[in-house]
C-alpha positions, 0 to 999 in steps of 0.5 A: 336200173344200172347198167350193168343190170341191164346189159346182164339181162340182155345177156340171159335173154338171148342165151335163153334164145339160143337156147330155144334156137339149138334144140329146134337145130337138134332136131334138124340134126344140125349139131354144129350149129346147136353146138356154137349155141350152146356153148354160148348159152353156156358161157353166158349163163355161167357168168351171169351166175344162173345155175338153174339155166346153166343146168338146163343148158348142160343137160342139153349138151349131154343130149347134143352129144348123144344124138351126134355119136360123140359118146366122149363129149357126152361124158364131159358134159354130164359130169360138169352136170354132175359137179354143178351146184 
């Protein structure tokens, strides 16, 4: 296995992690720290070129933004959800 190969699967893992991690944080009502996460996951998901977590993971923001009254990052969100491949 390459290295990058690697280093890509480490990537995916952990934001699959922080993944897991934000919503137990959303639960908790502790959006900012769900938020920081996300947007990793997000980032990193994107790169990796993984759309189906990349979806799952903008869902979750819309959801984030929902709970936190942030009625206008909720629409940024699900219309990135929208345009997704």
């Amino acid at each position: 296995m390459s290295w990058e190969c690697t280093t890509r699967v480490w990537v995916v893992a952990h934001a699959c992690l922080r993944q897991e991690v934000s919503g137990r944080l959303l639960k908790m009502r502790r959006f900012d720290e769900a938020e920081s996460m996300l947007l990793t996951s997000l980032a990193a998901y994107t790169d990796a070129g993984d759309p189906q977590d990349r979806e799952a993971t903008l869902q979750r923001l819309v959801q984030l933004y929902e709970s936190w009254n942030k009625p206008e990052k909720a629409a940024e969100f699900r219309a990135r959800l929208l345009r997704s491949p």
